[in-house]
N, C-alpha and C positions, 0 to 999 in steps of 0.2 A: 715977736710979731707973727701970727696967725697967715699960712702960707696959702697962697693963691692957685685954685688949682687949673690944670691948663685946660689950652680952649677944648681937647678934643680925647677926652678921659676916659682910657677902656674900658668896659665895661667888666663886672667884675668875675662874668663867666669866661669871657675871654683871656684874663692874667693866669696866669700859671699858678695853683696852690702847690704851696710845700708841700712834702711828705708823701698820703697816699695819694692827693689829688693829682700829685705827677706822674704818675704812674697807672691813672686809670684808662681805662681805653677810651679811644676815642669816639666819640658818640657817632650811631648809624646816623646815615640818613635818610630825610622821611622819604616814605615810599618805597623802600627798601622791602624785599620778600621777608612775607613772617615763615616762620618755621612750618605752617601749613601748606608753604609756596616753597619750601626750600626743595624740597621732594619733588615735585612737578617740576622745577626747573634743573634738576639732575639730568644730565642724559643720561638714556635708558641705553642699558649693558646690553650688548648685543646676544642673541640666542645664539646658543653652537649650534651649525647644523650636523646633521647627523653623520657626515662621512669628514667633520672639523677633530681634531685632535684637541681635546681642552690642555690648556698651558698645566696641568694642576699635574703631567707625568702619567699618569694614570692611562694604561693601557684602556681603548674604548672599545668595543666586538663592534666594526660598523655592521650597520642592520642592512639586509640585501634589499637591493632595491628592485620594480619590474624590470630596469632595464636589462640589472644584471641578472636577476632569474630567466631571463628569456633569453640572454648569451649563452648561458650553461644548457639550456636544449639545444639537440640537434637541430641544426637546421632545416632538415627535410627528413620525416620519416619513411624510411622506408618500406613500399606493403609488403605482408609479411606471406611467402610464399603458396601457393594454394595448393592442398590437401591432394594427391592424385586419390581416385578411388581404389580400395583395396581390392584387387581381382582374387577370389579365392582359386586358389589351388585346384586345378580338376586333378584327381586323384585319377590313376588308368584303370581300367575296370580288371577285376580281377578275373582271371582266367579261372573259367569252369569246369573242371574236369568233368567230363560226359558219365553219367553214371552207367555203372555195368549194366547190360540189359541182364532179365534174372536168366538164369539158366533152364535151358530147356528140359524137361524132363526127361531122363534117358530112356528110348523106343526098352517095351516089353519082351517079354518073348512070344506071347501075342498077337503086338505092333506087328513085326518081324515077321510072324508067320504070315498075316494077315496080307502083307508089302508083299511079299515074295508072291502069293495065290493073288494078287491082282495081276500082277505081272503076267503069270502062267494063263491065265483069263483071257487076255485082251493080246497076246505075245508080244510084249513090252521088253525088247531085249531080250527076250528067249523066244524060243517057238513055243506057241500055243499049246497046253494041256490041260483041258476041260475037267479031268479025274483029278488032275494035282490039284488044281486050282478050287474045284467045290471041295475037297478032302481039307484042303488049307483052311478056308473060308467056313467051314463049319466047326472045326476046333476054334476057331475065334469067336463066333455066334455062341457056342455054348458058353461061352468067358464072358458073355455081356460086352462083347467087343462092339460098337453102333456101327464102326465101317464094314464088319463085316456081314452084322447083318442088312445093312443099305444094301451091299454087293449081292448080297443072294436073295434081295426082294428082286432087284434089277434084272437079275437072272433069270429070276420064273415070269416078272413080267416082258420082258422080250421074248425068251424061249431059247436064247443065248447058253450054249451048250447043255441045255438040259431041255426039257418040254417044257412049253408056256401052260403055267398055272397059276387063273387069277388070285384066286383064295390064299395058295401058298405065298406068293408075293407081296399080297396084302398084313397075312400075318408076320413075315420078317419087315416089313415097312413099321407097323404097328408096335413091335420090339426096339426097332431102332427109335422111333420117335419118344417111347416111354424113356429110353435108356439117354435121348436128348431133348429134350422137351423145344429148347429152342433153334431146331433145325427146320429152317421154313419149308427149303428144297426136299426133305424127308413130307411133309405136311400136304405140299401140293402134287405128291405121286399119290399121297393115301387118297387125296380128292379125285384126281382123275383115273384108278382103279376103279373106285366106287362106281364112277358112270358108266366104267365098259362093264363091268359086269352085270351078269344075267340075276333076276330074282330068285333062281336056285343056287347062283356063286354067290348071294347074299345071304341067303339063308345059311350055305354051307360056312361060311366065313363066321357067323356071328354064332354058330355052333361048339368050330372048333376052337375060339377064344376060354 
């Protein structure tokens, strides 16, 4: 007899097959993420931040950050001293030794004679002697001495122990002034000779030159 099947018969996806059918997985279902979706629906592995340790052991240099670069400056710099001006040295002046003056010329025996007959002239500390003093005074004059002959222009033109004689005073004046060219005081007796004298003590004069 040919058997009756019952009222509500699984269907034959639903029975269990032998072998490998038992053992194959069980079907997705619809709607299910494709493998395009599987990726986007992962959550996303967090970033390490940079001061994070990664789990991996691995020593990491954290990288400095502004906060902490601006903990390591000072906090206040301080200004940096100001420069005094360099004052130089005034060195002392050096002491000047005075130079020698040159040395005088040691008096002649001319000078000498010359000193002593002024003296005897005019009695200068000695008494007056009109003989020593022309005797002196003319051993000088003959030597191109100029003071001696100034002295015995001055003679003849005073008359000062000797007689006044213009001419002769003019020519010891004229000796002294050649024998100093630049004696003013010598210069302006020859001028004022010239005017006292007469036209025959100019005559006489310009003779015995």
């Amino acid at each position: 007899m040919p058997v009756e099947p019952t009222a509500n018969p699984a269907p034959p996806e639903a029975q269990p097959a032998s072998g490998e059918a038992a053992h194959a997985p069980a079907a997705e279902p619809v709607g299910s993420a494709t493998p395009a979706n599987v990726s986007a629906a992962k959550p996303a592995e967090p970033t390490p931040q940079p001061n994070e340790v990664p789990d991996s052991g691995e020593t990491v240099t954290k990288a400095p950050t502004a906060a902490s670069s601006q903990a390591s400056e000072p906090e206040a710099t301080e200004p940096a001293p100001k420069e005094m001006p360099v004052v130089p040295a005034v060195s002392a002046p050096k002491s000047v030794s005075p130079k020698p003056s040159p040395a005088l010329p040691s008096p002649t025996f001319e000078d000498r004679l010359v000193a002593d007959g002024e003296r005897y002239l005019y009695g200068q500390g000695v008494p007056q002697d009109c003989e020593r003093a022309q005797r002196n005074l003319q051993i000088g004059a003959r030597q191109s001495n100029a003071k001696a002959q100034t002295l015995l222009g001055a003679m003849y033109a005073t008359g000062h122990c000797v007689n006044r004689d213009l001419p002769t005073a003019y020519r010891w004046f004229a000796r002294a002034l050649h024998g100093d060219p630049g004696n003013s005081r010598v210069q302006r007796d020859l001028e004022v000779l010239w005017k006292q004298m007469t036209p025959e003590e100019r005559q006489l004069t310009m003779k015995s030159q």
